[in-house]
C-alpha positions as CSV (number, residue, x, y, z in Angstrom):
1,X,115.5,83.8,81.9
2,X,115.7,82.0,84.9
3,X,113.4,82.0,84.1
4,X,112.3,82.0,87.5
5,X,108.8,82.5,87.1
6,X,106.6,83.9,89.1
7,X,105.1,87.3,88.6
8,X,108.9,87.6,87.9
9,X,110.5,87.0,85.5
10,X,111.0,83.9,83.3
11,X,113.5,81.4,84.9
12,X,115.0,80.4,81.7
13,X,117.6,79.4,83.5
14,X,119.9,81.7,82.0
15,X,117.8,84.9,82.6
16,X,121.3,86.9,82.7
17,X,119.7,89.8,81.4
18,X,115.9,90.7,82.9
19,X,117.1,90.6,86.5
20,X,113.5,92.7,87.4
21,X,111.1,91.5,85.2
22,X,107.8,90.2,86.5
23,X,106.4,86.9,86.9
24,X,107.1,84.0,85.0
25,X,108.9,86.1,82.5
26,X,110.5,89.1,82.4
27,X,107.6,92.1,82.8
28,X,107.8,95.2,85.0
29,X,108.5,94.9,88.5
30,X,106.3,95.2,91.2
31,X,107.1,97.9,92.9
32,X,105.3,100.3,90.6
33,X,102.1,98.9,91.1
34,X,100.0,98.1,93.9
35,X,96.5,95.9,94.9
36,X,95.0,93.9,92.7
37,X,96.8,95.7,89.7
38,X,100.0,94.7,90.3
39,X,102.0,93.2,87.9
40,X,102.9,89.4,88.4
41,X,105.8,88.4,85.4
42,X,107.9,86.1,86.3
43,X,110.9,86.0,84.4
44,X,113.4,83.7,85.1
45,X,116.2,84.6,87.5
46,X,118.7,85.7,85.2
47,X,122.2,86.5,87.3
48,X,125.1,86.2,85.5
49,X,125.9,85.3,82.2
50,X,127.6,82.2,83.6
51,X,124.6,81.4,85.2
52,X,122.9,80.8,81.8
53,X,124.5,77.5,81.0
54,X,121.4,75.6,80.4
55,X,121.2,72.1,82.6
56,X,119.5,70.3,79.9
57,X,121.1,67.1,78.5
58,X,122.8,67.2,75.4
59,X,121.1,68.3,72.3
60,X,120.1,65.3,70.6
61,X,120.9,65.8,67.0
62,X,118.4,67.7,64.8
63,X,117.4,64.6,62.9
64,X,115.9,63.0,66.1
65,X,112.6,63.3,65.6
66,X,111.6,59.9,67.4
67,X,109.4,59.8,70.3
68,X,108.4,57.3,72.6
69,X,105.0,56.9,72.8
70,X,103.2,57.2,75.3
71,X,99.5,56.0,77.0
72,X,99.4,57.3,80.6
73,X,97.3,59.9,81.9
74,X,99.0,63.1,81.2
75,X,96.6,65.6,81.1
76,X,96.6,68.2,84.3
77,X,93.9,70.6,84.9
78,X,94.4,74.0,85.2
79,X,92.5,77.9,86.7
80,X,92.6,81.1,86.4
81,X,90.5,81.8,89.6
82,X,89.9,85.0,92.2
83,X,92.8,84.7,94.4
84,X,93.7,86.4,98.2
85,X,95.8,88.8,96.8
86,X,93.4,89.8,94.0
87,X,95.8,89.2,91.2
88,X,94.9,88.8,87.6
89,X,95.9,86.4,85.3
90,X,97.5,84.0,87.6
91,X,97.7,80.3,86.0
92,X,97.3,77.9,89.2
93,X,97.0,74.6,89.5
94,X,97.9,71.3,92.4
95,X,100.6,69.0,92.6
96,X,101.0,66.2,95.0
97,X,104.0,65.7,96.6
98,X,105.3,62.8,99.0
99,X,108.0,61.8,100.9
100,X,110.3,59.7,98.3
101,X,109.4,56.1,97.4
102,X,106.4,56.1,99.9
103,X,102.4,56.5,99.9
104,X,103.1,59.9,102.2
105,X,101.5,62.3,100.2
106,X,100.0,65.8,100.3
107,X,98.3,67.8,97.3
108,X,99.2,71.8,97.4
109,X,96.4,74.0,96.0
110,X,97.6,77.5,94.5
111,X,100.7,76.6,92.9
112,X,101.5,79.1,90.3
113,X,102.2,77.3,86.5
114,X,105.3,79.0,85.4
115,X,107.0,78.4,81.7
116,X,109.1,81.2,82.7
117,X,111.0,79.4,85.1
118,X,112.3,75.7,86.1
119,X,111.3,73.4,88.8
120,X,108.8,73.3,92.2
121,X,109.0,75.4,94.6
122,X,106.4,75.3,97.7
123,X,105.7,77.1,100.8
124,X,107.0,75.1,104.2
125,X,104.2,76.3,105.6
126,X,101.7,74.7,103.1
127,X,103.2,71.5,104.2
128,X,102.2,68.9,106.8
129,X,104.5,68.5,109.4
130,X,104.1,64.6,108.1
131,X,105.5,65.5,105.1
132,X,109.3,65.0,106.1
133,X,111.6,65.5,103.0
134,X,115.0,64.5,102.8
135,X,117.5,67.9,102.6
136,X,120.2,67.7,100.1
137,X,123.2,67.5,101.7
138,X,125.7,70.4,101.3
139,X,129.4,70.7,100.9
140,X,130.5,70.2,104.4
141,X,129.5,67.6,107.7
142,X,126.1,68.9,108.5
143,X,125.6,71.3,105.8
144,X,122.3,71.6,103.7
145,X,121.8,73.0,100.2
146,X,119.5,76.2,100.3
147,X,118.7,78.4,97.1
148,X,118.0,82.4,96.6
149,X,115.7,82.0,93.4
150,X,115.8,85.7,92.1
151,X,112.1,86.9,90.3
152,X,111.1,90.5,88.4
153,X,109.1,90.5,91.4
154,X,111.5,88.9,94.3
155,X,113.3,86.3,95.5
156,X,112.2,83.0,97.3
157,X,114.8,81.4,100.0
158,X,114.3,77.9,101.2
159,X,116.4,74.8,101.8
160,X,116.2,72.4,98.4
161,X,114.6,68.7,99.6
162,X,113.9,65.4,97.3
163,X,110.5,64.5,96.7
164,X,108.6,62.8,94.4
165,X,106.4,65.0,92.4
166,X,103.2,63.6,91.0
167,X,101.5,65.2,88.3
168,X,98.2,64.2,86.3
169,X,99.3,60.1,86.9
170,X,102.8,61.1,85.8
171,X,105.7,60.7,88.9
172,X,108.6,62.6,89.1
173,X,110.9,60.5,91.2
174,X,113.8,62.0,93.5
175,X,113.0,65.4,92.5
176,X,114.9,68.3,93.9
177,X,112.5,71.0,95.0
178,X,112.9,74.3,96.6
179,X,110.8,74.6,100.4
180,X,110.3,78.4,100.8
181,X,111.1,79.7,103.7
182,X,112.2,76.4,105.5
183,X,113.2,76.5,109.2
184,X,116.2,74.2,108.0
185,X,117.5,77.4,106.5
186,X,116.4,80.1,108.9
187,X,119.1,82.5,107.6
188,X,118.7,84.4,104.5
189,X,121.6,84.9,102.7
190,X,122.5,88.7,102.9
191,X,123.2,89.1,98.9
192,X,119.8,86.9,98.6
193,X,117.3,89.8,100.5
194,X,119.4,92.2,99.2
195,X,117.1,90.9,95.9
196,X,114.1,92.6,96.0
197,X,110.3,91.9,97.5
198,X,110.7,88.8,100.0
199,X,108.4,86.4,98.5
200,X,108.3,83.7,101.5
201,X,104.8,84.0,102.5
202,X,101.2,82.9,100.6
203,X,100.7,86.4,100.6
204,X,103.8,87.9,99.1
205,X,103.8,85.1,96.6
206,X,100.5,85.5,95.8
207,X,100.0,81.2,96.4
208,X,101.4,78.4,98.0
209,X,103.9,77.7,95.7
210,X,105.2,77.8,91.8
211,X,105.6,75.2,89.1
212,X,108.1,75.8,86.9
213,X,108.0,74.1,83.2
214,X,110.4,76.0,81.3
215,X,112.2,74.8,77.9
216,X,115.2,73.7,80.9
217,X,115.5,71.0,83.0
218,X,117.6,72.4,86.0
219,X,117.4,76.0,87.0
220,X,120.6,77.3,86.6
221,X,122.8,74.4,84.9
222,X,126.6,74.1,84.4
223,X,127.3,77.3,85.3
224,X,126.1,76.6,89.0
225,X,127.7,72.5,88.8
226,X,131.4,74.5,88.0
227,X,131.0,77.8,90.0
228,X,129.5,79.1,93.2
229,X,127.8,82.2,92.3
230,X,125.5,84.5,94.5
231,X,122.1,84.4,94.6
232,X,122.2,80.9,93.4
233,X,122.6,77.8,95.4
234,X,124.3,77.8,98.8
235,X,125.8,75.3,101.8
236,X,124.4,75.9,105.4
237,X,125.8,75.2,108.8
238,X,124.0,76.5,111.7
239,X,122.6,79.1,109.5
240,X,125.9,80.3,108.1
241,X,125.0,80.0,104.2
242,X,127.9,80.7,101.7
243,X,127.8,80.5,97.8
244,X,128.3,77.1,96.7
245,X,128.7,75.2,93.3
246,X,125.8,72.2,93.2
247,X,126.1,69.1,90.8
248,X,123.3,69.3,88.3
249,X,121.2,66.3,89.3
250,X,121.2,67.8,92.6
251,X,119.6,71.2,91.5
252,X,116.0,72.6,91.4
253,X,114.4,70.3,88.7
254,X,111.9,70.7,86.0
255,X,109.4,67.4,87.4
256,X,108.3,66.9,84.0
257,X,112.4,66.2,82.6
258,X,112.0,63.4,85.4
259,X,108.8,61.8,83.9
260,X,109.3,58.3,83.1
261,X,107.3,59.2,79.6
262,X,105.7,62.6,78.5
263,X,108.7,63.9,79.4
264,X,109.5,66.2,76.5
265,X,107.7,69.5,77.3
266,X,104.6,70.5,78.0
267,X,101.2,71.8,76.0
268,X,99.0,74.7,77.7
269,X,95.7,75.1,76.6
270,X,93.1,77.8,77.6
271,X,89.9,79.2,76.0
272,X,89.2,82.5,73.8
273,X,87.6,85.2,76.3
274,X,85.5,87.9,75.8
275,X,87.1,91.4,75.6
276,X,86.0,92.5,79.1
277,X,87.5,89.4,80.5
278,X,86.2,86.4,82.9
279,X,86.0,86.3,86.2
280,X,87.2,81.8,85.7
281,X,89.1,80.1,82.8
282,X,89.7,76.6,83.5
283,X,92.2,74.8,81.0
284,X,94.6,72.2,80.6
285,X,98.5,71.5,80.9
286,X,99.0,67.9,78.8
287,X,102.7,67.0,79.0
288,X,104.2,65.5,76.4
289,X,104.9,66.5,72.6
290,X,103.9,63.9,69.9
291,X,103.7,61.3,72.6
292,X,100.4,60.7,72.8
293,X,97.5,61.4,70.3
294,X,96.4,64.4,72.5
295,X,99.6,66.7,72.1
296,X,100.4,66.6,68.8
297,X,102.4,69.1,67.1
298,X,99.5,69.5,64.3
299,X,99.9,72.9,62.4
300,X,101.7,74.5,64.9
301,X,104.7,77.2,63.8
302,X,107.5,75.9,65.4
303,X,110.1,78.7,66.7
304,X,113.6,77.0,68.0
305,X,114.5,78.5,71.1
306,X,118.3,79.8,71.7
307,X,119.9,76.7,73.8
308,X,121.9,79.1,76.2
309,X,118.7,81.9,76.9
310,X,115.6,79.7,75.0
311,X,115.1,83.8,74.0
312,X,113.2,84.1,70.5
313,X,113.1,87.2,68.8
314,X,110.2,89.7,68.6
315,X,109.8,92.2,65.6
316,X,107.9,95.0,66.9
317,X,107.8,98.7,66.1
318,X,110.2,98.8,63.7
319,X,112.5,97.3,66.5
320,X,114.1,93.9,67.4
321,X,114.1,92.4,70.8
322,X,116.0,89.5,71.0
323,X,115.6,88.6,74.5
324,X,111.8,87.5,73.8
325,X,109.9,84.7,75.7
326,X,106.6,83.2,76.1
327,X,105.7,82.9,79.7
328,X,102.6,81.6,81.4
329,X,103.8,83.4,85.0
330,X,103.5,86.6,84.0
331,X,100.2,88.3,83.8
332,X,100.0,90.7,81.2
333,X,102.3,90.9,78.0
334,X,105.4,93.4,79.0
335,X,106.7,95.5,76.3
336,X,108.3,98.7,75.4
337,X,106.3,101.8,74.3
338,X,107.1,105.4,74.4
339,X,103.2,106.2,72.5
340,X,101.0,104.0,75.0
341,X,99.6,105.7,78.3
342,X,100.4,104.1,81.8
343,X,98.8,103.8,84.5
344,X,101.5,103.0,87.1
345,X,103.3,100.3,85.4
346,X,100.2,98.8,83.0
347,X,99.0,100.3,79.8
348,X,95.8,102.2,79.9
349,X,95.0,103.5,76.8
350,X,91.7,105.6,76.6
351,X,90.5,103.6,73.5
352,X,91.8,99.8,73.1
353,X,94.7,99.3,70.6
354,X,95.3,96.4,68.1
355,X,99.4,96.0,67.9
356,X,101.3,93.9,65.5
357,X,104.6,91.9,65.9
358,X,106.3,89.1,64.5
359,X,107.8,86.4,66.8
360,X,110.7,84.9,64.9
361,X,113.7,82.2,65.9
362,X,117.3,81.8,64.1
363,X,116.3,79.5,62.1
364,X,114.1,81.2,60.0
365,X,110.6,80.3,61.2
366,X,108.5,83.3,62.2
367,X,104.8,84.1,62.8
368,X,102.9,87.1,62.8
369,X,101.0,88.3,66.1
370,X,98.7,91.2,66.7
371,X,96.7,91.4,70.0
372,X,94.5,94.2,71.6
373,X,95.5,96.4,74.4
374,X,92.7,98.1,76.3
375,X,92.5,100.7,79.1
376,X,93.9,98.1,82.3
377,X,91.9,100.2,85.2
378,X,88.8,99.6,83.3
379,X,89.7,95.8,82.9
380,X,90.6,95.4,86.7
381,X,86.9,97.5,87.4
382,X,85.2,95.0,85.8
383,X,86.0,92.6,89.2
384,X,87.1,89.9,86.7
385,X,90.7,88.1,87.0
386,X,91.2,86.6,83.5
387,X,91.8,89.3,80.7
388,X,93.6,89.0,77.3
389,X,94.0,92.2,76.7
390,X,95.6,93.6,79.8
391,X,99.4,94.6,79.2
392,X,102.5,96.4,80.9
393,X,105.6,98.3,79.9
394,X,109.0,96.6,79.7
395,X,112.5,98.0,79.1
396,X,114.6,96.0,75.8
397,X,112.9,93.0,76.4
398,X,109.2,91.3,74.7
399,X,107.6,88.9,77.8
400,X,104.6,87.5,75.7
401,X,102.7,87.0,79.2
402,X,99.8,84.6,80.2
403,X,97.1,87.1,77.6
404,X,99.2,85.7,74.7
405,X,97.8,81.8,75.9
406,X,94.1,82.3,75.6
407,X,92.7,80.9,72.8
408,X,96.1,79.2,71.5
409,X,97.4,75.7,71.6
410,X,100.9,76.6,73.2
411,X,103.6,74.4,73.2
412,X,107.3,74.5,75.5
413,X,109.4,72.0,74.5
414,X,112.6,71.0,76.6
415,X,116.1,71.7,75.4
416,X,117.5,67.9,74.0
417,X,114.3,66.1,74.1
418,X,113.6,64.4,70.6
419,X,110.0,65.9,69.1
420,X,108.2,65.5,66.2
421,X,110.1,68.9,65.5
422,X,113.2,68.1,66.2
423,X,115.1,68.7,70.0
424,X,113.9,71.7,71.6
425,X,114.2,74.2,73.2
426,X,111.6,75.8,71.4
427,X,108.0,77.4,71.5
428,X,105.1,76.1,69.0
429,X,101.5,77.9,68.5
């Protein structure tokens, strides 16, 4: 999934297969909806199969299970909120950013939380002109790095800048980060808005920016360091942008893989709701896994991630779907269903409906899940924008969107990072 997250589809970074989800992970698109019903996954920004080399470091072996501890702040609040655009279910949060290794800083309101997807990406526009990030320097003399970061919903296009990323006390140093729509890189690249929806405004991407923190640390990975495939990363000169292979380290970063502790994955918390929805949740996003005495593991089912996808598995109407994902950037659960009514691309059943499914990994672990679905244009009537039972159809793939977080301790844990549970990538609930 490239997991590219947004109200599109999970930026796993190795989305090779939902190329139109939705938001953070891999729903419906878009286009089939319209207003305030419109569905947000965000799947990753799955390209090629090459592309789903996952950048992570190297799996630790499965008997690391030591952590270092941890006693900085790492707790970072988060909203589900009315936004401009009307869309439900969308996870926001802030994040400061500032020119590297000075006090230059600026916090950005509205940035999407994504587990769909890998690394920060920001609006130029949200950005103070004082806010002067370095570029990463392309291929050539005078050539800058710009990305095409493919969503279910769209693509973003900016030039990728260092900055160091502060979150809840915790700094990530030297981070690559996407700037969307960046007058550095004027020129989108023709394969790039030949993508979809061009999300380069606050209004097409429904806030000022997204925060990926997927089980990944880059956004593409080895496939992008050995190969220069489209709709990836690119060099610039003058506005003439070709594909271009882009060392790992240099790529779109996951801040919290850059944390100096708490750097292991991340823990999303958000309260039970009532059945006709709220119209605020406010919650937290603690980083960390066993590294402090506020994210551990507990009783959680662990379910190991695949290291190339991080897809699980999801058991549901007598069918399998192995390219499964939990994903807090899209905003309804996804799914296939030839017996459930639509209206446009959500369900709307005239009564609510109570489905079962079993999320399972390779290894064996598996827990059972049954959540309600009930009638979506009587959900978004009720002027509320946080709903747990609001849900939208899918084609061969399960994208367990933001509805599946409420009321659940839900862990992401990054691909080689030692846990309590072993290295991930995996999910935990």
């Amino acid at each position: 999934m490239n997991t590219r997250a947004l109200l599109a589809i999970p930026a796993l970074a190795l989305c090779a297969l939902l190329q139109a989800c939705g938001g953070g992970g891999g729903g419906s698109t878009a286009g089939s909806s319209s207003g305030s019903a419109a569905p947000v996954p965000q799947a990753s920004a799955p390209q090629t199969a090459s592309a789903a080399t996952p950048a992570s470091a190297p799996s630790a072996p499965a008997a690391n299970t030591t952590v270092p501890q941890s006693t900085t702040p790492n707790v970072q609040v988060i909203r589900v909120a009315s936004t401009p655009t009307n869309t439900r279910n969308m996870l926001q949060t802030s994040v400061t950013i500032c020119v590297p290794g000075t006090s230059t800083c600026q916090t950005i309101d509205n940035v999407q939380v994504d587990t769909g997807s890998h690394g920060l990406r920001v609006l130029a526009s949200a950005l103070d002109p004082s806010i002067a990030l370095p570029l990463v320097a392309g291929g050539g003399e005078n050539a800058i790095v710009a990305e095409c970061a493919v969503f279910g919903s769209g693509y973003t296009w900016g030039a990728v800048r260092q900055a160091d990323v502060r979150l809840a006390g915790q700094v990530a140093d030297s981070t690559s980060v996407q700037l969307i729509a960046d007058s550095a890189a004027p020129s989108t690249a023709q394969d790039c808005s030949q993508s979809g929806l061009p999300m380069l405004s606050a209004s097409s991407l429904r806030g000022n920016g997204i925060l990926g923190v997927g089980p990944f640390t880059a956004d593409c990975g080895a496939g992008c360091a050995t190969s220069a495939m489209p709709r990836w990363y690119y060099s610039c000169i003058s506005g003439n942008c070709v594909a271009s292979t882009l060392p790992v380290a240099q790529q779109v970063t996951n801040p919290v893989a850059n944390f100096a502790s708490d750097n292991n994955g991340v823990l999303i918390e958000l309260p039970d709701i009532p059945d006709s929805g709220a119209a605020t949740v406010t919650g937290t996003m603690t980083f960390g896994i066993g590294s402090q005495s506020n994210n551990l593991l507990g009783a959680a089912t662990v379910l190991k991630s695949s290291s190339l996808t991080g897809y699980v598995t999801t058991d549901f109407g007598g069918s399998q779907y192995g390219s499964s994902f939990i994903d807090s950037g899209s905003n309804g659960v996804f799914f296939p269903s030839t017996t459930l009514a639509r209206c446009g691309a959500w369900y709307c059943p005239t009564t609510p409906q109570t489905i079962a499914a079993t999320l399972r990994s390779s290894s064996g672990a598996q827990s059972a899940v049954s959540f309600t679905i009930a009638q979506s244009t009587a959900l978004f009537g009720t002027g509320n924008f946080a709903f747990d039972n609001l849900a939208g159809s899918a084609s061969g793939f399960f994208d367990w969107g933001l509805p599946f977080f409420y009321g659940r301790r839900v862990f992401t844990a990054l691909a080689g990072r030692p846990t309590p549970a072993g290295p991930g990538p995996y999910y935990a609930f």
